[in-house]
C-alpha positions as CSV (number, residue, x, y, z in Angstrom):
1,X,10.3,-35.5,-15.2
2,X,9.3,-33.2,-17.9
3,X,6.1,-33.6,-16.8
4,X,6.4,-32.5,-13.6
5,X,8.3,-29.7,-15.4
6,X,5.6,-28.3,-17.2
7,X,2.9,-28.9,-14.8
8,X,4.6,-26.7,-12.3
9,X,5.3,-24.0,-15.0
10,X,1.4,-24.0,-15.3
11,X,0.8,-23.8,-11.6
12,X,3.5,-20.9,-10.8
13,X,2.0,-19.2,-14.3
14,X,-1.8,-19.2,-12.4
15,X,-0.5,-18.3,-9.2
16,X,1.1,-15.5,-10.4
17,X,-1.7,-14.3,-12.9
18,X,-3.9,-15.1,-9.2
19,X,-1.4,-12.5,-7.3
20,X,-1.5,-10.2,-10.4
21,X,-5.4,-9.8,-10.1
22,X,-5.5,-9.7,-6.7
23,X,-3.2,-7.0,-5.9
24,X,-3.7,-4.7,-9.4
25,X,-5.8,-2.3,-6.8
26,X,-2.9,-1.7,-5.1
27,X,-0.7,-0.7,-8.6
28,X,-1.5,3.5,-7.8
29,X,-0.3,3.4,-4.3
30,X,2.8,1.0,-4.6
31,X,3.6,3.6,-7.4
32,X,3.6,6.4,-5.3
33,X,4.9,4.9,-2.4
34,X,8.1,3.7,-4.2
35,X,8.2,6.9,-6.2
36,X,8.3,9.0,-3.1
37,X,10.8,6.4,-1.2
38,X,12.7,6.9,-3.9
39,X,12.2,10.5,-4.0
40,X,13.0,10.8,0.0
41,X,16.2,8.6,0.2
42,X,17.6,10.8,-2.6
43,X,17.1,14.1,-1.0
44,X,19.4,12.6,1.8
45,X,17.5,10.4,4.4
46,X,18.4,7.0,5.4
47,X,17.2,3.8,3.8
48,X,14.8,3.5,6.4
49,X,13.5,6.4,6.8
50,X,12.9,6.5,3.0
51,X,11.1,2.8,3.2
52,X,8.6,4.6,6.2
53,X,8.0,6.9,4.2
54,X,7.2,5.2,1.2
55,X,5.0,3.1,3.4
56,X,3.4,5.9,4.9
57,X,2.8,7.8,1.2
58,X,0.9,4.2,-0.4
59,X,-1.2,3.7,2.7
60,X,-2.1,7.4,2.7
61,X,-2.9,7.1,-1.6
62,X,-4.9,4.3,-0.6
63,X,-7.0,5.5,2.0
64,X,-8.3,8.8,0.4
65,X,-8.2,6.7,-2.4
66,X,-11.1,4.9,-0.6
67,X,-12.2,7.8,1.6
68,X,-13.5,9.8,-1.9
69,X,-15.1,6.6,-3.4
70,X,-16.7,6.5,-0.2
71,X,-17.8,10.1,-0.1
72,X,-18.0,11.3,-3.5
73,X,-22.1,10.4,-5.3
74,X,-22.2,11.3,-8.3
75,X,-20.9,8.7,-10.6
76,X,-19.1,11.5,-13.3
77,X,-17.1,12.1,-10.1
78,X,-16.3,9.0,-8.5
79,X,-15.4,7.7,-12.1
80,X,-11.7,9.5,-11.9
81,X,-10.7,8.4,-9.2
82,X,-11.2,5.0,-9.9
83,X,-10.2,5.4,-13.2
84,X,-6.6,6.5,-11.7
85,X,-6.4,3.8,-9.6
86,X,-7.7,1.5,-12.8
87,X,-4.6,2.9,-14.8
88,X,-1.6,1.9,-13.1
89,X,-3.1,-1.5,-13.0
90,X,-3.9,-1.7,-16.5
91,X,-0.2,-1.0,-17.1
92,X,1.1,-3.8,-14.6
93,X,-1.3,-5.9,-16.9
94,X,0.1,-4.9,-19.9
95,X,3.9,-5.5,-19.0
96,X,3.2,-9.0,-16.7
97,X,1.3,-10.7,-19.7
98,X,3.9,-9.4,-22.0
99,X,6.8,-10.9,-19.8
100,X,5.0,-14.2,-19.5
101,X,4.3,-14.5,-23.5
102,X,7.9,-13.2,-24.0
103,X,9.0,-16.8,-22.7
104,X,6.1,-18.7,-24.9
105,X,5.2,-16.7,-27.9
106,X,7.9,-16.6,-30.4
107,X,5.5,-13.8,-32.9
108,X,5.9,-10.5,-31.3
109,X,2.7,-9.3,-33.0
110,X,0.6,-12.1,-31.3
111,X,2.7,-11.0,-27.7
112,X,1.5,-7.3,-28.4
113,X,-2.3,-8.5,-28.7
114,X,-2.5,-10.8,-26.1
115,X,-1.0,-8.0,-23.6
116,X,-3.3,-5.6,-24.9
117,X,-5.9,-8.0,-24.1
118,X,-4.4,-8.8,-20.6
119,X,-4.0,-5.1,-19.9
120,X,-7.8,-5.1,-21.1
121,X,-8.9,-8.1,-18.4
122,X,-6.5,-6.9,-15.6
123,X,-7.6,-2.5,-15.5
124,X,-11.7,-4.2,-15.6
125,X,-11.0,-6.3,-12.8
126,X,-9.1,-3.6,-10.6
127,X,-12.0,-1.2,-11.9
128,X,-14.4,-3.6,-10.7
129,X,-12.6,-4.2,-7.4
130,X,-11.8,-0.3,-6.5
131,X,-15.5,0.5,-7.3
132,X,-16.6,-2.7,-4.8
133,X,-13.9,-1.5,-2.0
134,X,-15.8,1.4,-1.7
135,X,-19.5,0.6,-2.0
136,X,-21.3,2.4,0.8
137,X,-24.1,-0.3,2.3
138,X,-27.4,0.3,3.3
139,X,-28.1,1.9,6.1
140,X,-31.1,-0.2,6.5
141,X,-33.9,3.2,6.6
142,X,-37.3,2.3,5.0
143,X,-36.6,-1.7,5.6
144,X,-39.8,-2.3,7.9
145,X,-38.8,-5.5,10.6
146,X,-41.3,-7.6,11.4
């Protein structure tokens, strides 16, 4: 039974880092879309009002978000805005590696590197995965068909 125990610790610990990769794009506009949820349900609206809102806000960051990666050429410009988007996800890294080694690492110094490290491995990966979202294709000019 302990068995079981701890091979089902190990398979909720990968699908969670799994989730945690896969959504650290989205970090910036779940951000601003709870922070402006937050922002609207306090200045008086109703709960769900507030949650359209929100909802509306984090599509919205996400979508010119994509719309300048899209437009934007020059690298020194594009590099912001997926640097902002890199960030937040970077800092969901950070604080979900922590929370796991929390439970497994007794040496808080040895917690603090490791997080580093999985703040490191999480902001590449969204960094890699904003700058792929947006990749304009070829537009096929130039490529003589037989």
């Amino acid at each position: 039974m302990i068995v079981l125990g701890i091979l089902g610790s190990f398979a909720v610990i990968g699908l969670l880092c799994w989730l945690l990769f896969t959504l650290a794009v989205f970090a910036l506009p779940f951000f601003v879309g709870v922070n402006v949820g937050i922002w609207t349900h306090q200045a008086g609206t109703g709960i769900f009002a507030a949650f359209l809102i929100g909802a509306f806000t984090a599509g919205a960051t996400f979508g010119v978000g994509q719309f300048l990666l899209a437009v934007l050429r020059p690298m020194w410009l594009r590099l912001p805005v997926a640097l902002a988007f890199a960030a937040p996800a970077a800092l969901a890294g950070f604080y979900a590696t922590r929370g796991i080694l929390e439970h497994t690492m007794p040496s808080e110094t040895w917690q603090f590197v490791f997080s580093i490290i999985g703040a490191a491995a999480v902001g590449i990966i969204a960094f890699v995965r904003v700058s792929a979202l947006a990749t304009p294709e070829a537009s096929g000019q130039g490529i003589a068909t037989a």
